[in-house]
HTML snippet that shows the backbone in 3Dmol.js (N, CA, C, O; Angstrom):
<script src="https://3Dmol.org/build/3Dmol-min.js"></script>
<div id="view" style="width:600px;height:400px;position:relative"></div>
<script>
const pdb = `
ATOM      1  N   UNK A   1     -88.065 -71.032  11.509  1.00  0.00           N
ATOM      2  CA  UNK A   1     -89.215 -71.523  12.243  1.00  0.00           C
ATOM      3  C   UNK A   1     -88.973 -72.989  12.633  1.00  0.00           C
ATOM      4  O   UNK A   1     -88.585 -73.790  11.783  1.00  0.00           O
ATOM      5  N   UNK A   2     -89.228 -73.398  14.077  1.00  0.00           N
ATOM      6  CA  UNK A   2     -89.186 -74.842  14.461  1.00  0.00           C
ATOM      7  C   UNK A   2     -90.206 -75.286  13.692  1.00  0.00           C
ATOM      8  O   UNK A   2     -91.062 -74.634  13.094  1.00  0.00           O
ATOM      9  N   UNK A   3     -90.026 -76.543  13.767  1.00  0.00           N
ATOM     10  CA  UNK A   3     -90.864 -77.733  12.976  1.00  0.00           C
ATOM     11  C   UNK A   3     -91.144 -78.642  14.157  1.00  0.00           C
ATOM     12  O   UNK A   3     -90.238 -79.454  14.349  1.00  0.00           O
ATOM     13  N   UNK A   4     -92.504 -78.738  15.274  1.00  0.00           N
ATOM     14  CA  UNK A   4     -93.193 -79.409  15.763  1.00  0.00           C
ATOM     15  C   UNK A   4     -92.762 -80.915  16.176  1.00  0.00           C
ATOM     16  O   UNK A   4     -92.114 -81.163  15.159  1.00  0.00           O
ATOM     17  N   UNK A   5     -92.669 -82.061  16.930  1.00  0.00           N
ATOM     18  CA  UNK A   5     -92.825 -83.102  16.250  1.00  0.00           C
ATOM     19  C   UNK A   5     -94.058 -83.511  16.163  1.00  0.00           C
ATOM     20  O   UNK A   5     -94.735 -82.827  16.930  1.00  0.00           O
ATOM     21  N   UNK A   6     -94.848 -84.472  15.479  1.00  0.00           N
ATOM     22  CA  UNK A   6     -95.689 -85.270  14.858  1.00  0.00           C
ATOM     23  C   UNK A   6     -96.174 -86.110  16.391  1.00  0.00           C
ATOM     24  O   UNK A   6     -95.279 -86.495  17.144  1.00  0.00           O
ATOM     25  N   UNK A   7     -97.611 -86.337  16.745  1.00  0.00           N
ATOM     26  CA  UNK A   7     -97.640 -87.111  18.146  1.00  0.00           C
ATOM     27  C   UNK A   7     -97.158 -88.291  17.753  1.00  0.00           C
ATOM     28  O   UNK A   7     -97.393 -88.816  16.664  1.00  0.00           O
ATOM     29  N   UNK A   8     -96.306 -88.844  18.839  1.00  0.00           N
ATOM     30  CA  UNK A   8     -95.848 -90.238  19.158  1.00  0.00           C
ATOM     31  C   UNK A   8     -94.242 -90.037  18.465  1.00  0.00           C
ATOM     32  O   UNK A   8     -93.382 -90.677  19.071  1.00  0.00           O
ATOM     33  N   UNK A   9     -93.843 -89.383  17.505  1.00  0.00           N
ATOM     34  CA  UNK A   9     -92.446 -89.092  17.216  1.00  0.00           C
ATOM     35  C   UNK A   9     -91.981 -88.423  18.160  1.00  0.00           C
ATOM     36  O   UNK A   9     -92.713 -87.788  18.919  1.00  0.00           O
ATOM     37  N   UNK A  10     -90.371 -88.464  18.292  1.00  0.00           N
ATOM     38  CA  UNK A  10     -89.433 -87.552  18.888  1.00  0.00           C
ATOM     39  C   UNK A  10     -88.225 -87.230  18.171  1.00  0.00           C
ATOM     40  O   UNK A  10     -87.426 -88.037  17.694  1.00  0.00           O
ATOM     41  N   UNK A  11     -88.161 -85.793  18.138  1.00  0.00           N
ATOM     42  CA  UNK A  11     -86.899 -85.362  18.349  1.00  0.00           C
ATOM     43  C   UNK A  11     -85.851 -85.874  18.502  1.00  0.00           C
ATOM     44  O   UNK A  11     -86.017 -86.572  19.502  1.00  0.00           O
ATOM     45  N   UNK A  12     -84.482 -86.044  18.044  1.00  0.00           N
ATOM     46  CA  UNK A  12     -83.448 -87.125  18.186  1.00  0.00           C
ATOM     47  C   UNK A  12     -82.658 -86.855  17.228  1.00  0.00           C
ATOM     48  O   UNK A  12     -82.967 -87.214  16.092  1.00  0.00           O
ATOM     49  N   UNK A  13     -81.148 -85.981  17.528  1.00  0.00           N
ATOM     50  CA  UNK A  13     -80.222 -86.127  16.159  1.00  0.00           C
ATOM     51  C   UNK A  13     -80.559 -85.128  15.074  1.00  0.00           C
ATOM     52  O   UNK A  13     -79.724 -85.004  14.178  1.00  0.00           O
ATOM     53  N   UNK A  14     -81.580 -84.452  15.027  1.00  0.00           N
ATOM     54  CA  UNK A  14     -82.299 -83.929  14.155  1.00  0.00           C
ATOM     55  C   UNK A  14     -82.742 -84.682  13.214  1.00  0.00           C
ATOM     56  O   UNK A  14     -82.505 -84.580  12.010  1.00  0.00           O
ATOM     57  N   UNK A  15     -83.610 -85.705  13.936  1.00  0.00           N
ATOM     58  CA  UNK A  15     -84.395 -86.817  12.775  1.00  0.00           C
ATOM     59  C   UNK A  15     -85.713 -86.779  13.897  1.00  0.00           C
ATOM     60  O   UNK A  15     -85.492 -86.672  15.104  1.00  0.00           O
ATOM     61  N   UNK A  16     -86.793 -86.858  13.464  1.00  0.00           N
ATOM     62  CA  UNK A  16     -88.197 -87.411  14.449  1.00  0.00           C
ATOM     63  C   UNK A  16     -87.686 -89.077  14.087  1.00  0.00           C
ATOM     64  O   UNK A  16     -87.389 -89.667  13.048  1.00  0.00           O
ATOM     65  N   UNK A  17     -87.770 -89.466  15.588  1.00  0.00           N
ATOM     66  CA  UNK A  17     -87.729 -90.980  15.636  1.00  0.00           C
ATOM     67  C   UNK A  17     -89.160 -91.753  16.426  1.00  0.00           C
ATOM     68  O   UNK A  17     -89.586 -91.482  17.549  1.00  0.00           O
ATOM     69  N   UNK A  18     -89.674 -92.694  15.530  1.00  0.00           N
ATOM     70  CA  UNK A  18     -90.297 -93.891  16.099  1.00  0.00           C
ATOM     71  C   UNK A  18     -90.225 -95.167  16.377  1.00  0.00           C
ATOM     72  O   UNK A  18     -89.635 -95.816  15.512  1.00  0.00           O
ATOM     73  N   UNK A  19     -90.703 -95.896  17.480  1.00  0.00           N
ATOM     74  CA  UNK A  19     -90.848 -97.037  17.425  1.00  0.00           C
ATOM     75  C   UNK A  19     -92.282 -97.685  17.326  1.00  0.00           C
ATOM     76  O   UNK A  19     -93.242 -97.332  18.011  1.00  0.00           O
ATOM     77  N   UNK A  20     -92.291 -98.804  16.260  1.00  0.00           N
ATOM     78  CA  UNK A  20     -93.586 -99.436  16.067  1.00  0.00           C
ATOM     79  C   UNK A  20     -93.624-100.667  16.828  1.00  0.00           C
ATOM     80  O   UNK A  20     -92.608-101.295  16.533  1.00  0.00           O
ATOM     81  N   UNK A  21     -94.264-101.253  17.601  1.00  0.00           N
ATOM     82  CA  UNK A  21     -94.594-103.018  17.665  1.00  0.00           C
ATOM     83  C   UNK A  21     -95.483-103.465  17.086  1.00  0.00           C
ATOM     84  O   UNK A  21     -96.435-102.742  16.793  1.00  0.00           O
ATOM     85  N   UNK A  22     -95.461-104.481  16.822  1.00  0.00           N
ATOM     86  CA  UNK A  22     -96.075-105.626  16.100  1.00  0.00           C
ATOM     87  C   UNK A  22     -96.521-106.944  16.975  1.00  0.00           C
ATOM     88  O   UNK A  22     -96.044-107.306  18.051  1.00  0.00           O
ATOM     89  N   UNK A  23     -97.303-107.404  16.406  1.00  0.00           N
ATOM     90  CA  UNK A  23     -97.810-109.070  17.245  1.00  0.00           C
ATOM     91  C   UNK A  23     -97.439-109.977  16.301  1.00  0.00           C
ATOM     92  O   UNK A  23     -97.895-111.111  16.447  1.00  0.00           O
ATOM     93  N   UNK A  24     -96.573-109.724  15.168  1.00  0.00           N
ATOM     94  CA  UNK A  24     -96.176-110.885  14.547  1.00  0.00           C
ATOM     95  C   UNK A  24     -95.259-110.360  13.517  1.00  0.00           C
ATOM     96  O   UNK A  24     -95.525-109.186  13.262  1.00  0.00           O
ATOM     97  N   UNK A  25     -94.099-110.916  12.723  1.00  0.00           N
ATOM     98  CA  UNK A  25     -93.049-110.332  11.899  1.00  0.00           C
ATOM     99  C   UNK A  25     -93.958-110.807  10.497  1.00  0.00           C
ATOM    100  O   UNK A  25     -93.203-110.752   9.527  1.00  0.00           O
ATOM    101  N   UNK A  26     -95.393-111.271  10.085  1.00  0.00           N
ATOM    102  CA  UNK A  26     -95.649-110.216   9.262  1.00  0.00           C
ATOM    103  C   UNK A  26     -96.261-109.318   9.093  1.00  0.00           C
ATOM    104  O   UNK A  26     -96.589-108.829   8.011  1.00  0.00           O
ATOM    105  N   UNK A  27     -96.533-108.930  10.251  1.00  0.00           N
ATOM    106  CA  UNK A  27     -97.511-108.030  10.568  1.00  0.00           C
ATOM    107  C   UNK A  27     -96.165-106.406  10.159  1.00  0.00           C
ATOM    108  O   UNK A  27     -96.140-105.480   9.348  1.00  0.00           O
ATOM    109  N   UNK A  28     -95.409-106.828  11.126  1.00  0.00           N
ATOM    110  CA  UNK A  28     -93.937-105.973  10.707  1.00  0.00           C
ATOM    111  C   UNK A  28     -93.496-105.748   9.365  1.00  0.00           C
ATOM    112  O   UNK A  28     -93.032-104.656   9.038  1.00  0.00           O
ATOM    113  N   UNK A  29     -93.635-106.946   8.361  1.00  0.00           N
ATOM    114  CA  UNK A  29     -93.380-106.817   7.165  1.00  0.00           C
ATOM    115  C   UNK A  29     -94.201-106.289   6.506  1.00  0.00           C
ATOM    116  O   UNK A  29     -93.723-105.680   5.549  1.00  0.00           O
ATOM    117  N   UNK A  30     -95.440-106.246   6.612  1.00  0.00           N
ATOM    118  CA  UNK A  30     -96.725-105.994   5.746  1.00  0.00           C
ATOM    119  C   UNK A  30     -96.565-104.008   6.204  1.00  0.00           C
ATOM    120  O   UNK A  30     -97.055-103.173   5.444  1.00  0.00           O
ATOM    121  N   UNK A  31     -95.897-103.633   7.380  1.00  0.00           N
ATOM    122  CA  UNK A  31     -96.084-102.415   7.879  1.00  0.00           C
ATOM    123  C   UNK A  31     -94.488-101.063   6.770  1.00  0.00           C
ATOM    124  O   UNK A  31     -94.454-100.037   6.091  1.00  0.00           O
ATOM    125  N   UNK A  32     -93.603-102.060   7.304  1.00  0.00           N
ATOM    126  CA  UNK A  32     -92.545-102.021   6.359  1.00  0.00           C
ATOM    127  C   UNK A  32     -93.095-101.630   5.078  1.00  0.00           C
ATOM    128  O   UNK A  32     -93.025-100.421   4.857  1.00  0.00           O
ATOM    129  N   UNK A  33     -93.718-102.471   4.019  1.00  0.00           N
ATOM    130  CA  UNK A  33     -93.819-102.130   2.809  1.00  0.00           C
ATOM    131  C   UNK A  33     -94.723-100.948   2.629  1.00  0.00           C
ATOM    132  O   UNK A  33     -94.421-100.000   1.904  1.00  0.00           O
ATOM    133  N   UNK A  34     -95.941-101.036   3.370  1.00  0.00           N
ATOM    134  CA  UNK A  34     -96.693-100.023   3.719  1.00  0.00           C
ATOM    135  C   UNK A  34     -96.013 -97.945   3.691  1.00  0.00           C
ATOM    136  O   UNK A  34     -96.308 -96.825   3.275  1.00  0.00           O
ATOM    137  N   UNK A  35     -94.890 -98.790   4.551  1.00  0.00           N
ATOM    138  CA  UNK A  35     -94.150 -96.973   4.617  1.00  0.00           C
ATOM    139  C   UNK A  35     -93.631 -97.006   3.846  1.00  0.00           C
ATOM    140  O   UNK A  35     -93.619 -95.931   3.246  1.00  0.00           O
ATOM    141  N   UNK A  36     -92.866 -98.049   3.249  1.00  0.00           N
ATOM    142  CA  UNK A  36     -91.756 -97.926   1.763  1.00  0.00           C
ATOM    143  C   UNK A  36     -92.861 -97.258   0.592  1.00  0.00           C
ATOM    144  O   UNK A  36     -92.475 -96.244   0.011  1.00  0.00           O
ATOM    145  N   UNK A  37     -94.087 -97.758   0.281  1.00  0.00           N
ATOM    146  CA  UNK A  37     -94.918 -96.933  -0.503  1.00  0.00           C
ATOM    147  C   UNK A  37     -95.133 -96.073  -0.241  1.00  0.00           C
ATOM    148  O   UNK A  37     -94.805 -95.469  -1.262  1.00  0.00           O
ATOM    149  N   UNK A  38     -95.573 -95.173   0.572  1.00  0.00           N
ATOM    150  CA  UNK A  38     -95.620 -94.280   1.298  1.00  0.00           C
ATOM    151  C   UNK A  38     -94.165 -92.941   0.525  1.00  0.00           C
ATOM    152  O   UNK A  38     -94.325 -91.939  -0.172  1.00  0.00           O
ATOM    153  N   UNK A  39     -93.033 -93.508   1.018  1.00  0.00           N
ATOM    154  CA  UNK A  39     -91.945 -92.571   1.010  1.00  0.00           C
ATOM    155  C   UNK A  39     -91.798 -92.838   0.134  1.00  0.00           C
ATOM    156  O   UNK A  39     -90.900 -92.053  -0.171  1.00  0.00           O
ATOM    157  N   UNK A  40     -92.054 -93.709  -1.131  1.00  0.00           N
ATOM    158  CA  UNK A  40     -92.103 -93.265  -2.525  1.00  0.00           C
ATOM    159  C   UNK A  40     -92.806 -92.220  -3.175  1.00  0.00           C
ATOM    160  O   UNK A  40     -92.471 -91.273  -3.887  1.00  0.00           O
ATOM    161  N   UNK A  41     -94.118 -92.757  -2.628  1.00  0.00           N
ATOM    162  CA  UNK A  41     -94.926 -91.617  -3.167  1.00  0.00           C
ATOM    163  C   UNK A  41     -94.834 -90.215  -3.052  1.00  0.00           C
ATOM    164  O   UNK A  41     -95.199 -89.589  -4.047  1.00  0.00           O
ATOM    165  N   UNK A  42     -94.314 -89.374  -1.790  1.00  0.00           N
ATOM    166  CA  UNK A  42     -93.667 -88.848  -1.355  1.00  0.00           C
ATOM    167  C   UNK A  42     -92.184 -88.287  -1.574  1.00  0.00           C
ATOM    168  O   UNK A  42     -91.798 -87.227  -1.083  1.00  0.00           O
ATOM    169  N   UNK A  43     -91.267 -89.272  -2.509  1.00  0.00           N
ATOM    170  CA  UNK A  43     -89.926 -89.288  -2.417  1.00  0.00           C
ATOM    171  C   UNK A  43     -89.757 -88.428  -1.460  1.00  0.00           C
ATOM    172  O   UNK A  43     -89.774 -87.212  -1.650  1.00  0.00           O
ATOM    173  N   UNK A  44     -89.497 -89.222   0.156  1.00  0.00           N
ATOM    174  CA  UNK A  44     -89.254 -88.826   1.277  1.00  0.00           C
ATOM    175  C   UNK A  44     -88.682 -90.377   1.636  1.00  0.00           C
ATOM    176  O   UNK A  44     -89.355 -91.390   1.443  1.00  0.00           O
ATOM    177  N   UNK A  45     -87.664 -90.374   2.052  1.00  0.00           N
ATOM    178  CA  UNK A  45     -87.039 -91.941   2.567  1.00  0.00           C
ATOM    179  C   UNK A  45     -86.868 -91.955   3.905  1.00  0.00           C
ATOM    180  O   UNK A  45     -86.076 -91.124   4.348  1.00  0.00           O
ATOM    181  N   UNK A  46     -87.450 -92.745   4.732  1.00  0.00           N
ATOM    182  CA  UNK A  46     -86.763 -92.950   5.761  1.00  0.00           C
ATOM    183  C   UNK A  46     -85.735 -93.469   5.875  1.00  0.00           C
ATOM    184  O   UNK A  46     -85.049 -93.524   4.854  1.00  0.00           O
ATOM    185  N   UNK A  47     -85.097 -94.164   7.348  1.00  0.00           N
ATOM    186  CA  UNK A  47     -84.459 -94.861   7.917  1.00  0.00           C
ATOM    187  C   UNK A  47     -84.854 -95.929   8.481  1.00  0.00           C
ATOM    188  O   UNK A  47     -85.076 -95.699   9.670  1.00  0.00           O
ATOM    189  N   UNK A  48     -85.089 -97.202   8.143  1.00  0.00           N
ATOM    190  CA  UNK A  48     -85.833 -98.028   9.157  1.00  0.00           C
ATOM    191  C   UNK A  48     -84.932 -99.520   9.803  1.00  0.00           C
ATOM    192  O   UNK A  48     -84.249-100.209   9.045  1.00  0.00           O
ATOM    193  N   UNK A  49     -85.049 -99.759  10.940  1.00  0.00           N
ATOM    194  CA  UNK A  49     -84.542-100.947  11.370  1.00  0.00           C
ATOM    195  C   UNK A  49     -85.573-101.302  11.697  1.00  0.00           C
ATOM    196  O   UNK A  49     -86.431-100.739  12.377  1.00  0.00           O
ATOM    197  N   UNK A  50     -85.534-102.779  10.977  1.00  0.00           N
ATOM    198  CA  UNK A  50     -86.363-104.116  11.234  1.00  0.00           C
ATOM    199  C   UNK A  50     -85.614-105.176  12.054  1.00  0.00           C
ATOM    200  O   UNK A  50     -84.498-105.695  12.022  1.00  0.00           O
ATOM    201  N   UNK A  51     -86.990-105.285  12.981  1.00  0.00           N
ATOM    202  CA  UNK A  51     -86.497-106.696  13.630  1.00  0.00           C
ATOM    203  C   UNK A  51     -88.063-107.478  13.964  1.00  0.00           C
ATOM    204  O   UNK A  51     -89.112-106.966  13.572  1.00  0.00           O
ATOM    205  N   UNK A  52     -88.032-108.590  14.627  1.00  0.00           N
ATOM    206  CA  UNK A  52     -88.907-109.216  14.294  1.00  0.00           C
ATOM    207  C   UNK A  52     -90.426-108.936  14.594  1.00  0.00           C
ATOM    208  O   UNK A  52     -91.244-109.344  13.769  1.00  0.00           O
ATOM    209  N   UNK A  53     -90.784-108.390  15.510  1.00  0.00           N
ATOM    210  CA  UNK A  53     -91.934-107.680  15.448  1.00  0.00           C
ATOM    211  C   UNK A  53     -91.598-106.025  15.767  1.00  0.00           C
ATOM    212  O   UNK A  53     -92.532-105.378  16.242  1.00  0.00           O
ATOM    213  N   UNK A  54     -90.704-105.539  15.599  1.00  0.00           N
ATOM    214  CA  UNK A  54     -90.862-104.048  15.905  1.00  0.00           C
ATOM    215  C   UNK A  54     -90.081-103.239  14.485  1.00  0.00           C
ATOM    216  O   UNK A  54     -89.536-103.919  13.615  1.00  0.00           O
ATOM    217  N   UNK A  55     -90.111-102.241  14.440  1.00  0.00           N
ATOM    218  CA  UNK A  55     -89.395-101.380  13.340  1.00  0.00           C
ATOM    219  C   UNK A  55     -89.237-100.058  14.347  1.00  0.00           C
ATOM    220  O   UNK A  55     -90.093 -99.597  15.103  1.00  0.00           O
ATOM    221  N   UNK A  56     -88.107 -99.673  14.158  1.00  0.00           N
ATOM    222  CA  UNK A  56     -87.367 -98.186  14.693  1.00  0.00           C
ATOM    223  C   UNK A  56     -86.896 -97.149  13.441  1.00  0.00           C
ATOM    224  O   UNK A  56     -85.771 -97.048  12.952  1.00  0.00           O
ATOM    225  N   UNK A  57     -88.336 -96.288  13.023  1.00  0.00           N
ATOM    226  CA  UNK A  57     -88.520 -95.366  12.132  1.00  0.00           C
ATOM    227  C   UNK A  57     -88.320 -94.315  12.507  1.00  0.00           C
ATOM    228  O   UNK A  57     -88.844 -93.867  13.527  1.00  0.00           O
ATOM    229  N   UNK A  58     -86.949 -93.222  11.255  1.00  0.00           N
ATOM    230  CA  UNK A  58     -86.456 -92.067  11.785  1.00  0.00           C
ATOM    231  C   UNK A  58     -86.141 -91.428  10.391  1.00  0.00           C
ATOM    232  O   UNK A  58     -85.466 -91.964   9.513  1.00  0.00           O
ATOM    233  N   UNK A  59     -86.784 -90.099  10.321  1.00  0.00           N
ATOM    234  CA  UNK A  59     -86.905 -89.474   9.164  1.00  0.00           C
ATOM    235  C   UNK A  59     -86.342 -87.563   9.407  1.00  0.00           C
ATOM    236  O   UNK A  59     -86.697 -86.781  10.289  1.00  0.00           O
ATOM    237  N   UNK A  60     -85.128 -87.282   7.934  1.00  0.00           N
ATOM    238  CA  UNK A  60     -84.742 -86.011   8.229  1.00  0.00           C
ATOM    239  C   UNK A  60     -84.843 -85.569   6.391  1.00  0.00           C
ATOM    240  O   UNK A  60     -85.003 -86.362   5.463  1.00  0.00           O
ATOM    241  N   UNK A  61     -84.716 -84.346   6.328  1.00  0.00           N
ATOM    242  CA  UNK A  61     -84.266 -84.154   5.093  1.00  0.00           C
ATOM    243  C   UNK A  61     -82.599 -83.786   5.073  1.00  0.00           C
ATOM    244  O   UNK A  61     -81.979 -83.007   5.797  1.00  0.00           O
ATOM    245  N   UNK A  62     -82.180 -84.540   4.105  1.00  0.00           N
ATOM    246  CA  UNK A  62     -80.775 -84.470   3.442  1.00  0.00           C
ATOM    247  C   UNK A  62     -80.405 -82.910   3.476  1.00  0.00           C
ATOM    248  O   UNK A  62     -79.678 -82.267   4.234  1.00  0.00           O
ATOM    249  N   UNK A  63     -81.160 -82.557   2.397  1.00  0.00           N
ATOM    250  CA  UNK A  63     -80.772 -81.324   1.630  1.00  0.00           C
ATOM    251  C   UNK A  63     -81.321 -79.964   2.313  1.00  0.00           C
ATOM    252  O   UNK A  63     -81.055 -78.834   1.904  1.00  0.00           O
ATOM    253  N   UNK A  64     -82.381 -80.369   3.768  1.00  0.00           N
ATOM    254  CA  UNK A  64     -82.518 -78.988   4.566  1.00  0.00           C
ATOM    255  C   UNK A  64     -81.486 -78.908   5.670  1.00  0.00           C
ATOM    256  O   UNK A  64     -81.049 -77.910   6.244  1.00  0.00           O
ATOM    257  N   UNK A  65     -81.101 -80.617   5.890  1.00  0.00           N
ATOM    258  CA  UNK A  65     -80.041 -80.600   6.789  1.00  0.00           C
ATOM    259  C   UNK A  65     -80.772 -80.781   8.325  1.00  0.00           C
ATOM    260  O   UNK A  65     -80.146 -80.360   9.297  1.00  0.00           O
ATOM    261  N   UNK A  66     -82.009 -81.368   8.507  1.00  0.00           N
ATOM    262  CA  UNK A  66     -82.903 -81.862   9.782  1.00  0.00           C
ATOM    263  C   UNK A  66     -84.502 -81.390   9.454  1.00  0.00           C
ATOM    264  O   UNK A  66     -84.615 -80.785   8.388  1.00  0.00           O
ATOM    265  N   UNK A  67     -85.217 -81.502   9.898  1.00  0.00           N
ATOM    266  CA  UNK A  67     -86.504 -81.815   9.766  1.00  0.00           C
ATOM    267  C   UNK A  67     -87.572 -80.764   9.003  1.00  0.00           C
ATOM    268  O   UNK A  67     -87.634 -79.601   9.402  1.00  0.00           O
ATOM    269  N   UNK A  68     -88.139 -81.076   8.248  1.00  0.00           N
ATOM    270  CA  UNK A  68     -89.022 -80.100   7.852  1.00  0.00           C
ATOM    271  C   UNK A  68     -90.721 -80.197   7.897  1.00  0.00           C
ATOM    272  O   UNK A  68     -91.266 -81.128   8.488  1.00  0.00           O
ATOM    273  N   UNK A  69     -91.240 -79.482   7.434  1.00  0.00           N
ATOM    274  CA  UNK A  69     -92.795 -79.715   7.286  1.00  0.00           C
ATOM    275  C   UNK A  69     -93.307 -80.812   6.329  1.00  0.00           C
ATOM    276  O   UNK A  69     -94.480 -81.180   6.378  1.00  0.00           O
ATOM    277  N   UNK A  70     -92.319 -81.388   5.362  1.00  0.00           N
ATOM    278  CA  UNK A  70     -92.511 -82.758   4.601  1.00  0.00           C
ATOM    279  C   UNK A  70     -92.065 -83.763   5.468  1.00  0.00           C
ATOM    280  O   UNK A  70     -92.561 -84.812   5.058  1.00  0.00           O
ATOM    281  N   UNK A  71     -91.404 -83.966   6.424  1.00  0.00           N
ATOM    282  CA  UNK A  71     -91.152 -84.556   7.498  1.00  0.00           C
ATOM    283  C   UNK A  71     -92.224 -84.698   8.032  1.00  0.00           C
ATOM    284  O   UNK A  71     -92.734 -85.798   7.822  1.00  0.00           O
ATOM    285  N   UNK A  72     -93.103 -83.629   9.005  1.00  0.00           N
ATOM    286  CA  UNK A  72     -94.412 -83.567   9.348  1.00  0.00           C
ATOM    287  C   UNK A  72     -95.228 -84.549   8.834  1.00  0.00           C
ATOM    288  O   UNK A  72     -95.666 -85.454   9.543  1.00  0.00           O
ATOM    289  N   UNK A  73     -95.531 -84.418   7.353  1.00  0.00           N
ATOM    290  CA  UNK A  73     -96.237 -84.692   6.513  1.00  0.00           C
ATOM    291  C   UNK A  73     -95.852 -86.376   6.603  1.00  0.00           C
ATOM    292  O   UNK A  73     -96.640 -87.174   7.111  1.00  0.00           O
ATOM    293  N   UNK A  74     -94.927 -86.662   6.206  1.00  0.00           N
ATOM    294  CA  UNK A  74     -94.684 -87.871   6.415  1.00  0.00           C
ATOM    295  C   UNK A  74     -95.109 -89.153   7.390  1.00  0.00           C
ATOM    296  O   UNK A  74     -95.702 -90.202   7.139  1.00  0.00           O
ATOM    297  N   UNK A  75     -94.448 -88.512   8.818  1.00  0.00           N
ATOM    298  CA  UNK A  75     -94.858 -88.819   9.832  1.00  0.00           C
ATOM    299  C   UNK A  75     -96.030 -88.942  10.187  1.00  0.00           C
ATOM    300  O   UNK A  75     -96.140 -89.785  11.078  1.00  0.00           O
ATOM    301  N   UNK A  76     -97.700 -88.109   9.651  1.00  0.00           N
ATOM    302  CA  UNK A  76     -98.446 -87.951   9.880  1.00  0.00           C
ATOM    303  C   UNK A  76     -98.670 -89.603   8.744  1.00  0.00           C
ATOM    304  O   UNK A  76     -98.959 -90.678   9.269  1.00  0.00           O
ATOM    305  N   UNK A  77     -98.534 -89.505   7.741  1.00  0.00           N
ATOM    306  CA  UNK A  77     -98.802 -90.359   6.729  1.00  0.00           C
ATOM    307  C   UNK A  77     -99.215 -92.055   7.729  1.00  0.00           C
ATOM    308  O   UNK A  77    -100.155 -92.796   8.016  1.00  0.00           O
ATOM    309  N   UNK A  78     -97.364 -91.842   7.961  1.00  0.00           N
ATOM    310  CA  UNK A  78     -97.137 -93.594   8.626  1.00  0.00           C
ATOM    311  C   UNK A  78     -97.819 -93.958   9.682  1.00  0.00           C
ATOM    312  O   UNK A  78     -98.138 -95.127   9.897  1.00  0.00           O
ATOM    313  N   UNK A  79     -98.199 -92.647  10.693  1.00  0.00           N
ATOM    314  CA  UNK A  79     -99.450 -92.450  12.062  1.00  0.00           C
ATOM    315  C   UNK A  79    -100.473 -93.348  11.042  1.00  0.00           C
ATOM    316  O   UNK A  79    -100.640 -94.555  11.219  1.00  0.00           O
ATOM    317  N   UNK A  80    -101.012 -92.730  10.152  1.00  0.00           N
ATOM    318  CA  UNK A  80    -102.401 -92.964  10.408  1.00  0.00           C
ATOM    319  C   UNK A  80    -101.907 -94.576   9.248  1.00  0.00           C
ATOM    320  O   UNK A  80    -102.907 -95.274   9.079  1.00  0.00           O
ATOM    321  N   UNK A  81    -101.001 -94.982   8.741  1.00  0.00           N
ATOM    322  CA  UNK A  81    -100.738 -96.339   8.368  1.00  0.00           C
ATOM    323  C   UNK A  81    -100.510 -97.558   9.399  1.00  0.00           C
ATOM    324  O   UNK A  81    -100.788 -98.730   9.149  1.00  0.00           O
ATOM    325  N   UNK A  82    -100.022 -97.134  10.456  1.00  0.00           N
ATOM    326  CA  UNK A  82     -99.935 -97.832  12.166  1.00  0.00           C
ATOM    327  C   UNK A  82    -101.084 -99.315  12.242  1.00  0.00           C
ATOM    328  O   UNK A  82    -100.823-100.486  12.516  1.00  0.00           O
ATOM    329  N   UNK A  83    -102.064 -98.821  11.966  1.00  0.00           N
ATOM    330  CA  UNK A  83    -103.228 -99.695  12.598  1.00  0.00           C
ATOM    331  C   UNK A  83    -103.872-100.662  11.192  1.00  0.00           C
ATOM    332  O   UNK A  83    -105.013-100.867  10.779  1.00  0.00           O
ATOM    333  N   UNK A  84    -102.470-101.113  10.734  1.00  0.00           N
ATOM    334  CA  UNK A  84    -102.884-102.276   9.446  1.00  0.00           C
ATOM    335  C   UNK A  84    -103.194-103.361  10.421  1.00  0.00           C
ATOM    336  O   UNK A  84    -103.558-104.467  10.020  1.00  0.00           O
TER     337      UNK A  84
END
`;
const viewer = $3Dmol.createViewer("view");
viewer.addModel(pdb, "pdb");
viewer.setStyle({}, {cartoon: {color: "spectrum"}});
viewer.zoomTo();
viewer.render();
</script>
């Protein structure tokens, strides 16, 4: 069964990829730690590149070998974390 992407993610590599902006790098940082709790809680890790106001977030599972419904789940998580 396909696995959807999440609105505002895409498809890519077999990872859903996002990009976030920011109006300030700590606004970026404060968002950063935000998902790092997140994918703990979860033990689900992303991928993230930081730069000064944006982050380029991209999430797969290892061990299914590309995206799953905890992927979903994830993605849905950091959506509704967006608007710190």
């Amino acid at each position: 069964m396909a696995v959807t992407a999440p609105i505002h993610w895409q498809l890519k590599d077999g990872k859903f990829v996002r990009t976030f902006q920011f109006d300030s790098y700590a606004k970026t940082i404060e968002f950063v730690n935000v998902v790092a709790a997140i994918a703990e809680e979860m033990d689900h890790h992303p991928d993230m590149h930081v730069g000064y106001n944006k982050v380029v977030c991209s999430i797969s599972s290892h061990s299914a070998g590309g995206v799953t419904d905890q992927c979903v789940a994830f993605c849905e998580m950091v959506n509704a974390a967006e608007g710190l």
